[in-house]
N, C-alpha and C positions, 0 to 999 in steps of 0.2 A: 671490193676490188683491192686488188696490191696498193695503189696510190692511198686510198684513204685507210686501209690499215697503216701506211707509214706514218699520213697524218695525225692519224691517234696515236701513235706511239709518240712520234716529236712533243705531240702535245702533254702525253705523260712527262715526259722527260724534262721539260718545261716546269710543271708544275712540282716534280722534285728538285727544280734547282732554285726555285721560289721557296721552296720548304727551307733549304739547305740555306740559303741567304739568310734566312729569318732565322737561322737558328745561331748562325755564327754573327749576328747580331748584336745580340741579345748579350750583357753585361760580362759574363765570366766567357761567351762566344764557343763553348765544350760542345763536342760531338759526341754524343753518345754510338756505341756500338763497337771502341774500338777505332781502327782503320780500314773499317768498313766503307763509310763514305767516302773516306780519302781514295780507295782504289778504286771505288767507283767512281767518282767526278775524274779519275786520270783517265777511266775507260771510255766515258762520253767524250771526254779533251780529245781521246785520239782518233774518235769516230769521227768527229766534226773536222776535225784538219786534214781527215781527207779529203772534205767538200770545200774547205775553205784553208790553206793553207798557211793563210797570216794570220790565224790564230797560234798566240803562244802555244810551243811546247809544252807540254807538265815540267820534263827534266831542265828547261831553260827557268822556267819560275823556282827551283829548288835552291834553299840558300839565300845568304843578302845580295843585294846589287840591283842595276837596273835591266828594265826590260824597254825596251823600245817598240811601241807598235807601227802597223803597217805606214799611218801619216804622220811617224817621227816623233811622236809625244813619248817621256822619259816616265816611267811607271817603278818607283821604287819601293818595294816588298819588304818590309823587315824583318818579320813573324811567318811563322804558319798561318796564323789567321787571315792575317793580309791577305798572303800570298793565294789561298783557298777562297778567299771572298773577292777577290780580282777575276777568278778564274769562274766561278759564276757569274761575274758580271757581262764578263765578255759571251759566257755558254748563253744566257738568256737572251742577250743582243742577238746571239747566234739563232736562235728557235723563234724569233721575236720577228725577225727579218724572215724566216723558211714561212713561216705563218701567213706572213703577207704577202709572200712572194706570189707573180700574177706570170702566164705564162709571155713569152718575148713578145709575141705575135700581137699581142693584145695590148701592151706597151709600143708595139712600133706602128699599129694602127691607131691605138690613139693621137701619139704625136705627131703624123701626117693628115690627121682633122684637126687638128691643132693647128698647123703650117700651114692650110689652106681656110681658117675661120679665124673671125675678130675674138674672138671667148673664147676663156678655158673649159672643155666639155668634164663637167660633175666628177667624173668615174678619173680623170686623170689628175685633177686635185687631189682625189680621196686618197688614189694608190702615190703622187707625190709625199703625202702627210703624212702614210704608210713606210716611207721610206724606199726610195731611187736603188734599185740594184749596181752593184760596185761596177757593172760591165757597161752601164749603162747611161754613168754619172755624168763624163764629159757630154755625150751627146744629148743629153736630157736640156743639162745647161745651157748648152751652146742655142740649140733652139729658144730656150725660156729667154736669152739674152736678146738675141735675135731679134723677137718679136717685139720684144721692149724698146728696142732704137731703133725699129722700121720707121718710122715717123720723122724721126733725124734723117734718116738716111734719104728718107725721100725729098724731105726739103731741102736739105744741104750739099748733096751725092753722098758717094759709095767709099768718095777718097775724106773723107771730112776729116776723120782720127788720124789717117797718115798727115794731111795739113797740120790738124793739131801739134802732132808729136812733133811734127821739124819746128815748130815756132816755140815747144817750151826749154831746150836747151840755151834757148836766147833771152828767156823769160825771168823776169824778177820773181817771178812765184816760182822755180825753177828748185830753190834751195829749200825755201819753207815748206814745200811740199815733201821732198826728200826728208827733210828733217823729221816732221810731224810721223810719216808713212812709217820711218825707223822708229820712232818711239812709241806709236801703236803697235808695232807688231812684238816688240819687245814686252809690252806689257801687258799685251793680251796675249801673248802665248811663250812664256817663261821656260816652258818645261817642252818645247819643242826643238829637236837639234837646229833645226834648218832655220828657227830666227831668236833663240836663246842668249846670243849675243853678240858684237858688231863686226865680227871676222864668219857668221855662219852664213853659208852661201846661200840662203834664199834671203838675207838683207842685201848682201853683197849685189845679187844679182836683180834684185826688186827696183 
């Protein structure tokens, strides 16, 4: 069928960009053939950002400077080689994710035997550890969360976290919390616009 020829192809595709990894790699990192490979890893770049189009550009990675991806992380290329082994890393993510992708249906039946059962059902672990499609990420969470403080919610009501929240503006833990949350996110995530330092607006706003 049409569908499983594409899969065999992706899957080619796939395992020349495992080759290509491995070979830019490797000590002196040289490509054999020319730029042969190089036109072809721009020609796979361009096929995939039609399916996903927060993959960098080729012509945006040409040159020094930074790249920023889709969740704000600062990606700085110095070389060709870099630049050429960044762009596999994202292409294999890319085929890595189409590989495990499950159709919707089957994701949004899962999660409604989910929302009506105490246990997580096998097949929707496996395809979470497989990796949550980007469409699909908020609502995946929002239930997994859900389920997780039903037992709160039962004991306590529905308003428990709005109580909460008007009582810690007034709370002595109020500041150390604040304080603490700023400097985990600073230093766990340095190279991200949005909490790289203490004017970027997701501290600002946290």
């Amino acid at each position: 069928t049409i569908r499983s020829q594409q899969s065999q192809r992706e899957s080619l595709q796939r395992d020349y960009i495992y080759l290509l990894q491995t070979s830019l790699s490797t000590e002196d990192g040289r490509l054999f053939g020319g730029t042969k490979h190089r036109d072809r890893l721009k020609e796979l770049l361009a096929d995939c950002r039609k399916r996903d189009p927060s993959l960098p550009s080729f012509d945006s990675m040409e040159g020094p400077g930074l790249y920023i991806d889709s969740y704000g992380f600062k990606h700085e290329k110095s070389n060709e080689n870099d630049r050429l082994q960044y762009i596999c890393v994202k292409l294999a993510h890319f085929y890595d994710s189409k590989a495990h992708s499950t159709d919707e249906n089957v994701w949004r039946s899962l999660l409604r035997t989910f929302q009506n059962s105490s246990t997580i059902p096998k097949t929707l672990k496996y395809l979470v550890r497989q990796g949550i499609p980007n469409h699909l990420r908020s609502e995946v969470w929002h239930i997994f969360i859900q389920k997780q403080i039903n037992h709160i919610r039962k004991e306590k009501g529905v308003s428990y976290y709005q109580s909460l929240s008007h009582l810690l503006p007034n709370s002595d833990l109020n500041n150390k919390f604040e304080k603490q949350i700023a400097l985990d996110l600073h230093r766990t995530m340095p190279s991200n616009i949005r909490f790289s330092n203490k004017d970027s607006d997701g501290r600002v706003t946290s």
